[in-house]
C-alpha positions as CSV (number, residue, x, y, z in Angstrom):
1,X,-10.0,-30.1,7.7
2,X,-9.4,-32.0,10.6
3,X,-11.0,-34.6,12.2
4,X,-14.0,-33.7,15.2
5,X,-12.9,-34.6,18.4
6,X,-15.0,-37.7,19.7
7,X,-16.8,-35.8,22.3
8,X,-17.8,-33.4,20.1
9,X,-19.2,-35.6,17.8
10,X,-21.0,-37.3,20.9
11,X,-22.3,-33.8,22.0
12,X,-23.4,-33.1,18.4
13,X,-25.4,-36.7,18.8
14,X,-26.9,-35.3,22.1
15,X,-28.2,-31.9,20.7
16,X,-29.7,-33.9,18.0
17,X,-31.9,-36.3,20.1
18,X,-35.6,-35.4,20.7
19,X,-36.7,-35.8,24.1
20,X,-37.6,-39.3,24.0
21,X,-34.7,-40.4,22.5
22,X,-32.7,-38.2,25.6
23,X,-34.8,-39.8,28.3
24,X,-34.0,-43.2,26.8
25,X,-30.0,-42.2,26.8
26,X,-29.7,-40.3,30.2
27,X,-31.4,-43.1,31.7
28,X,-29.1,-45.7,30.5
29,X,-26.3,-43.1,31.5
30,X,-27.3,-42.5,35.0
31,X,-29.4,-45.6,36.1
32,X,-30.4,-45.0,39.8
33,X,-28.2,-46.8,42.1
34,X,-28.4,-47.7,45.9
35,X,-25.6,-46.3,47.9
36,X,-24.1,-48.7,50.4
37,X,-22.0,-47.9,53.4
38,X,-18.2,-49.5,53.2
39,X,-15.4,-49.5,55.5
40,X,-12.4,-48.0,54.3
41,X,-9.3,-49.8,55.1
42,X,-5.7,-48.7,54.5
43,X,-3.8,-51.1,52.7
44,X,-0.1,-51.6,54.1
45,X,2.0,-51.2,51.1
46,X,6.2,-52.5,51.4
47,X,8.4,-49.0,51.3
48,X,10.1,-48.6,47.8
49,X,13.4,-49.4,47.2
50,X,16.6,-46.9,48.0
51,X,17.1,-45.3,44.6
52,X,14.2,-47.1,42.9
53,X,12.7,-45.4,39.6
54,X,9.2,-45.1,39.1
55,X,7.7,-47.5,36.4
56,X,4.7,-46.7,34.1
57,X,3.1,-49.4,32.0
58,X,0.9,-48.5,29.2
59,X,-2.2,-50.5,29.6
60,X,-6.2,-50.8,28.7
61,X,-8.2,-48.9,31.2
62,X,-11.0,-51.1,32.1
63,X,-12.9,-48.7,33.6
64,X,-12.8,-46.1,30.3
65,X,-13.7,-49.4,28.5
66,X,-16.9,-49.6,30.3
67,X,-17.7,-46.4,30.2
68,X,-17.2,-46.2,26.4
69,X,-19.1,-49.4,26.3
70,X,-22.0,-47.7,28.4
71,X,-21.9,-44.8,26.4
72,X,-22.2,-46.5,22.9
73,X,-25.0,-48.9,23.9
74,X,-27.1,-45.9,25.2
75,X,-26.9,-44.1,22.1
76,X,-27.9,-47.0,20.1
77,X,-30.5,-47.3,22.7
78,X,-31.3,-43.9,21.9
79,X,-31.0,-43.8,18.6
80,X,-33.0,-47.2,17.9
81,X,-29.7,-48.8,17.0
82,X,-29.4,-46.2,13.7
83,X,-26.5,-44.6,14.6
84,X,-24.2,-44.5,11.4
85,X,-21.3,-46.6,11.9
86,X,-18.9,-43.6,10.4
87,X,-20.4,-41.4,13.3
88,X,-19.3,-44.4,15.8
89,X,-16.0,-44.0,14.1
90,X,-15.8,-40.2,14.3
91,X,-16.9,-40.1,17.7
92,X,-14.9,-43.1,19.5
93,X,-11.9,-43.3,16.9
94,X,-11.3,-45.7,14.1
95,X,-9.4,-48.0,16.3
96,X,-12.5,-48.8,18.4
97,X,-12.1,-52.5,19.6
98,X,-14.0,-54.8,18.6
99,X,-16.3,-55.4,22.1
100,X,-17.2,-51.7,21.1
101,X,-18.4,-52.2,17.5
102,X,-19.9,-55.3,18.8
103,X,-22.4,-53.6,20.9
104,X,-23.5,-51.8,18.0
105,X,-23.9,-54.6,15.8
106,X,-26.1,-56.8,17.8
């Protein structure tokens, strides 16, 4: 049998939660947030090189981090911190870094 998919697992932790505990996660999710007005400027970038290849580089997205890290701290929120460390496992893999299992440890 093969593993759930992590949002699965996080959906099956949803369904689960009585209203309370949804209230508690949806407003840690989507905290309300004054919208300021920016300029936009265009940045001027150097054109590439004649015959230069594209590179890709395989590196931690910071954002997804904090997303994930937002994520896990509002289900322990919502959960009152009970959430089973093999469900943390199921739904954010077993290679969860260590910032990660940290905010469900403190």
């Amino acid at each position: 049998m093969a593993a759930p998919e992590a949002e699965d697992m996080v959906r099956v932790l949803e369904q689960k939660m009585t209203p309370a505990q949804h209230k508690v996660y949806d407003d840690m999710l989507h905290p309300p947030v004054a919208i300021a007005k920016v300029p936009l400027k265009q940045a001027n970038l150097p054109a590439p090189k004649p015959g230069a290849k594209p590179r890709a580089e395989s590196k931690p997205d910071p954002q997804k981090q904090g997303r994930d890290l937002l994520r896990i701290k509002a289900l322990r929120a919502a959960y009152g911190g009970q959430v089973p460390l093999e469900v943390l496992h199921a739904a954010f893999g077993e290679n969860m870094s260590q910032e990660l299992l940290h905010a469900f440890r403190d």
